[in-house]
C-alpha positions in Angstrom: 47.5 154.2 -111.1 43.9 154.1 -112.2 42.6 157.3 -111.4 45.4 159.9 -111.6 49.2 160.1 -113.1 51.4 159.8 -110.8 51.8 164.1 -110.6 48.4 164.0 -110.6 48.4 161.9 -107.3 50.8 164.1 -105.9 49.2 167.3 -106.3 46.2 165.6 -104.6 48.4 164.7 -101.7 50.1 167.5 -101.5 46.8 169.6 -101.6 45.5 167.7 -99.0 48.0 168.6 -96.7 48.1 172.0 -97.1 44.3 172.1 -96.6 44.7 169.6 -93.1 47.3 171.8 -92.1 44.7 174.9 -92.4 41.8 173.5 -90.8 42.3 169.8 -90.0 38.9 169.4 -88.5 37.1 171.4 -92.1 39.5 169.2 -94.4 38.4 165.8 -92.8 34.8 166.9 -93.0 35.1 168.1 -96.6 35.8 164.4 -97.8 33.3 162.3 -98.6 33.9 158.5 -96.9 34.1 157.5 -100.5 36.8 160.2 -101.0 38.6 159.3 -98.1 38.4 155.5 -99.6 39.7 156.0 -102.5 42.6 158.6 -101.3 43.7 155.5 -98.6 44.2 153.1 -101.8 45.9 155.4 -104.1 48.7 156.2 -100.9 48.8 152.2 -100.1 49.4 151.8 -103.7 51.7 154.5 -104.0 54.0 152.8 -101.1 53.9 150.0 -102.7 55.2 150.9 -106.0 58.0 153.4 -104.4 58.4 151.0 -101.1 61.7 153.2 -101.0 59.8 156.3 -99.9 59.0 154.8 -96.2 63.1 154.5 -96.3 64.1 157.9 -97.5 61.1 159.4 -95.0 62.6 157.3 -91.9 66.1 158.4 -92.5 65.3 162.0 -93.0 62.9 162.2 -89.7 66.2 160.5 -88.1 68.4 163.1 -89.4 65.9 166.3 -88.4 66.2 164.5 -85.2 70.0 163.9 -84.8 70.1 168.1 -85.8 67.6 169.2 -83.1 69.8 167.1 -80.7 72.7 168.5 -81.8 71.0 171.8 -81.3 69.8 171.4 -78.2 73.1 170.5 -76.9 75.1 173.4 -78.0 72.1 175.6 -76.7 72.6 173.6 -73.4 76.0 173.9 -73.6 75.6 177.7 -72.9 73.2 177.2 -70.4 74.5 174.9 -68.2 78.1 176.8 -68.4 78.3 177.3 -64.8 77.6 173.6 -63.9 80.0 172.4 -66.2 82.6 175.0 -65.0 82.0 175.9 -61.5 80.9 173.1 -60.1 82.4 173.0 -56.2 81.7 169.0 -55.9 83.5 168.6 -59.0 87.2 167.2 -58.5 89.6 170.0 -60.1 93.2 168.8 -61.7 95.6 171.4 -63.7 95.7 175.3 -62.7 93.1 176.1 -61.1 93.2 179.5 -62.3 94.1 178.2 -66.0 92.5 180.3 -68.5 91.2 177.0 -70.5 89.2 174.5 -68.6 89.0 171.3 -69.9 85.7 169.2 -69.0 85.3 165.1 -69.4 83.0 163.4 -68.4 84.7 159.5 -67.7 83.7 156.3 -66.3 86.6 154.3 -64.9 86.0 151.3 -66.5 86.2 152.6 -70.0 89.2 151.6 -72.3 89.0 154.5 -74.2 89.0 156.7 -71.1 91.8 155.0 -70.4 93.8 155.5 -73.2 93.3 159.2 -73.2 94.1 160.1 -69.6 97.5 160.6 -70.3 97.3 163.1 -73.1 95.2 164.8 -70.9 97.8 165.0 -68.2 100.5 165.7 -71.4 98.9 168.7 -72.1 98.1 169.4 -68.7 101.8 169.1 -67.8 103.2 171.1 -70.7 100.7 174.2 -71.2 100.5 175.2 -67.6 97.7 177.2 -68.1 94.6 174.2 -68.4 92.5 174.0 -65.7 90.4 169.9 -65.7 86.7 169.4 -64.6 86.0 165.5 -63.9 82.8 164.9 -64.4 82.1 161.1 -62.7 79.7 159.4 -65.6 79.6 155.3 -64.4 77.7 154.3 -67.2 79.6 150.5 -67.6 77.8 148.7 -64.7 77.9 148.7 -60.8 81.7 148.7 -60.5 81.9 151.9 -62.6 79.7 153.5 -59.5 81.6 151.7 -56.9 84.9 153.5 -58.5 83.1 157.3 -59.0 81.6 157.0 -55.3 85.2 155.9 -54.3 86.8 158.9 -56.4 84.5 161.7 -55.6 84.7 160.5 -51.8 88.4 161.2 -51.9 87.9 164.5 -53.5 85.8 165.1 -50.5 88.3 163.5 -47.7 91.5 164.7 -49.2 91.8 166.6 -52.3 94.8 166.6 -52.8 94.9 162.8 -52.9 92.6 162.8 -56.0 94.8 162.8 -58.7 96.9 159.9 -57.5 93.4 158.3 -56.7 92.4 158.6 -60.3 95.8 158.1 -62.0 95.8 154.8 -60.3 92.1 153.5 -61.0 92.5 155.0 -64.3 96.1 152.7 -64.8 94.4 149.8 -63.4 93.3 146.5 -65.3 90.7 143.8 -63.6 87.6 144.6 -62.0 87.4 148.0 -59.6 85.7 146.0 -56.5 84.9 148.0 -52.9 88.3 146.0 -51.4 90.4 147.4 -54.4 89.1 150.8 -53.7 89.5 150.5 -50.3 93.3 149.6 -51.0 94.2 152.0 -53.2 93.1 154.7 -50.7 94.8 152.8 -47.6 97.9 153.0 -49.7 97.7 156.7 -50.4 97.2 157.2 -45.8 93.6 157.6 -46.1 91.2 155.5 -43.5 89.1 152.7 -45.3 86.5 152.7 -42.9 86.3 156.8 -43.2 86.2 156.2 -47.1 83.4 153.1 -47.0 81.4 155.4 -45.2 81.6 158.9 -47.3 81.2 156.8 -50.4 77.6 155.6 -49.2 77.0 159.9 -48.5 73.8 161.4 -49.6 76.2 164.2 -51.5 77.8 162.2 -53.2 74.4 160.1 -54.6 73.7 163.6 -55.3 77.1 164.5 -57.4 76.3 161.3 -59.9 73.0 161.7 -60.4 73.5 165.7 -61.2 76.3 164.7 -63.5 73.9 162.0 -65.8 71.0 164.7 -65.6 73.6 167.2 -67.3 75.1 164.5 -69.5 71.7 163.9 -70.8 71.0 167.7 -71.2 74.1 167.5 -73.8 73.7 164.2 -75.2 76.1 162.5 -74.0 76.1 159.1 -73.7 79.1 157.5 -73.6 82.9 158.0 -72.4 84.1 159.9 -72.8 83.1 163.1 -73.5 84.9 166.7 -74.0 83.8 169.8 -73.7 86.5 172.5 -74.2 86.0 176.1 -74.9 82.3 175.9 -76.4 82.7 172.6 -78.2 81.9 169.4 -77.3 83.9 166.6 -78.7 83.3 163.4 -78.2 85.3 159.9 -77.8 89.1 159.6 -77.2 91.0 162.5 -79.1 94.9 162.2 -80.1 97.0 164.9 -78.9 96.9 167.1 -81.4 93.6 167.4 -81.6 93.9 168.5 -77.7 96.0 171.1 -78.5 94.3 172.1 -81.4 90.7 172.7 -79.3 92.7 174.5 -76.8 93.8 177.1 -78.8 91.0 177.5 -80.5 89.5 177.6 -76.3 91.9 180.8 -76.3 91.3 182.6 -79.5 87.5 182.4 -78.9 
C-alpha cells in the first residue's frame, strides 16, 4: 500500500470502527471528504489483495447465524413445550400416559419418513412406556396436504382408526390422491362422504397451519423432525439412536 503498512491500515480501520461505533454521526463528521476518499481506496485495495477476506467474513456471518438459530430453537423448544406436548388436535399413538413422549413432525410423502415409521412403532411396541405426538408438516406438494387433511380428519372422526390410517399411507407407494384417501378410510368402515367433508374443516386448516408456524419457531424444515426429551434431532434416526434419546428423555 502507498500510504500505510499493511498493520498500519489495520489499526486505521480498526480505529475507525471503534470510533463509529461510539458516535457514528461525530466519527463521519470528523473526516474530511478527502479522508473519507482516501480510506474507501485503501479498503478496495485491501479486498483486492486479500479477495479471501469477503470469503472468510461471509462464512463466519453464516455461521453466527446458523448458532443464533440454533439458539433460538432450543429457547423455543422450552417455550412452546406445551404445544408440542399437549396439543388436543394432535393425533396421539403409544401410552398415552408414557412417561417419554416422542414428537415428529412428518409429511406423508417423504421417503425418509417412511423408512423410519417402523422403528418408531419398534420402540413404541417394546418400551411400553413412549407416548407419540404427530405433528402433520406437508411440505412435499399438494398431495402431502391432501394426505395430513385426510389423517388429521380421521383423528377427528375416529381415533382409534388413526394408526391403521397412518400405517397404511405411511406403507403406501404412488401418489396419495383424494380417491386413495377416500379408500383407505372406506376400507377401515369410515364414511367417504363424512371424511371429504371434515378434511375441507376450518379446524383442521387451523391444525396445519399451527403446526408450520411451530415448525418454523424451531427450525425445522424438512421431514422429518424429532424432538424427544429436550432435543431436537433431525432426519431419519436408526434404532439405536431411538433408544439412546429415550433414555437419556428419562434420566433428564
Amino acid at each position: 500500500m502507498k500510504m500505510f503498512s499493511r498493520l498500519s491500515f489495520l489499526s486505521a480501520v480498526l480505529a475507525l470502527v471503534f470510533l463509529t461505533s461510539l458516535n457514528p454521526v461525530s466519527a463521519a463528521e470528523d473526516l474530511t471528504p478527502a479522508q473519507r476518499s482516501e480510506i474507501n481506496k485503501m479498503i478496495h485495495q485491501y479486498i483486492m489483495e486479500n479477495p479471501r477476506v469477503i470469503l472468510q467474513t461471509v462464512q463466519r456471518l453464516q455461521a453466527q447465524e446458523e448458532e443464533d438459530k440454533r439458539n433460538l430453537a432450543k429457547k423455543n423448544l422450552v417455550s412452546f413445550h406445551d404445544k408440542l406436548i399437549n396439543d388436543p388436535n394432535a393425533p396421539i399413538a403409544g401410552n398415552p400416559k408414557g412417561d417419554v413422549t416422542i414428537v415428529e413432525f412428518f409429511d406423508y410423502r417423504c421417503s425418509y419418513c417412511k423408512r423410519v415409521a417402523p422403528t418408531v412403532e419398534k420402540a413404541v411396541k417394546e418400551d411400553g412406556n413412549i407416548r407419540v405426538v404427530y405433528k402433520e408438516f406437508p411440505i412435499l406438494g399438494p398431495e402431502s396436504v391432501v394426505a395430513a387433511r385426510a389423517s388429521l380428519a380421521v383423528w377427528r372422526l375416529a381415533p382409534n382408526k388413526y394408526m391403521d390410517f397412518h400405517k397404511s399411507l405411511m406403507g403406501s407407494r404412488g401418489g396419495i390422491n383424494q380417491n386413495k384417501v377416500v379408500s383407505v378410510a372406506e376400507s377401515l368402515g369410515l364414511d367417504g362422504a363424512t371424511l371429504t367433508k371434515t378434511m375441507q374443516s376450518p379446524e383442521i386448516e387451523n391444525d396445519i397451519r399451527n403446526n408450520h408456524q411451530l415448525a418454523q419457531s424451531l427450525g425445522i424444515s424438512g421431514t422429518p423432525a424429532f424432538i424427544i426429551g429436550t432435543e431436537l434431532v433431525p432426519g431419519a434416526i436408526d434404532f439405536d439412536t431411538l433408544k439412546g434419546l429415550i433414555k437419556d428423555a428419562r434420566g433428564s
